[in-house]
N, C-alpha and C positions, 0 to 999 in steps of 0.2 A: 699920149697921156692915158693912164690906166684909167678902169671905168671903178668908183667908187664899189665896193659889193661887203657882203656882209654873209659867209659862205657861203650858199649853193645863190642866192638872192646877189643882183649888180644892180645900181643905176641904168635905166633902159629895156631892163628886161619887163615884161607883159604878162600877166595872170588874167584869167578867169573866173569867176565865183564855180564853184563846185556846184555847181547845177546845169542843168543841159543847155540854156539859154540867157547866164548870167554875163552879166557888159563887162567889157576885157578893160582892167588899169594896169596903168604903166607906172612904176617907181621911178619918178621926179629924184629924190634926195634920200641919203642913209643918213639919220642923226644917232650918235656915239649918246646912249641917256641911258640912266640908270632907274631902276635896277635894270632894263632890257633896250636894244635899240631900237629903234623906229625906221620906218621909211614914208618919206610925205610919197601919197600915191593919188592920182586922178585916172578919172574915166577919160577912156582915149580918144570920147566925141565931144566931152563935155570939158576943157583943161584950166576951167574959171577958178574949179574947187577943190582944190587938195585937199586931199586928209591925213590926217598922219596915225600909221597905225604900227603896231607890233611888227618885226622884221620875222618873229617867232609865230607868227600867224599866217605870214605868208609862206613859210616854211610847214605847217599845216595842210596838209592834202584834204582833211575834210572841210577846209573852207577858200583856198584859193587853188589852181591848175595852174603850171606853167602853160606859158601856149608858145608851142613849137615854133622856130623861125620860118616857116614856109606858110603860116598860120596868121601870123604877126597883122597888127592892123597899119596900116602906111595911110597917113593923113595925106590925102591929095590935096588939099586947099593949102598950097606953101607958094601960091603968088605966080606959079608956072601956067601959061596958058597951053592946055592940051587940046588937041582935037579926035 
């Protein structure tokens, strides 16, 4: 199944606020809205509260970063017990 995206921006992929130490959200959903589309995003420790913001914002370098796939945040808390 292809991954939802909305040109350079997919469902799944991970941003950073444009500051050195800002909390990395993940794109949940791309909603098709007019005049611009949206994508509902949450922080990737916090997934209680979505938000829904501009797809054209996150496409913005001075307010969000991609974060690289070797960068990526990986929730360990998915029920698997490690040692």
């Amino acid at each position: 199944m292809p991954r939802q995206s909305h040109g350079q921006v997919a469902v799944g992929d991970q941003f950073k606020l444009a500051t050195p130490n800002g909390p990395i959200f993940e794109v949940l959903k791309i909603r098709e809205m007019l005049p611009v589309d949206h994508a509902l995003i949450t922080k990737v420790r916090d997934r209680k509260s979505p938000t829904l913001i501009s797809v054209l914002t996150l496409l913005d370098p001075n307010f969000y970063r991609p974060v690289p796939a070797d960068q990526k945040y990986v929730d360990l808390n998915d029920g698997i017990i490690r040692s």
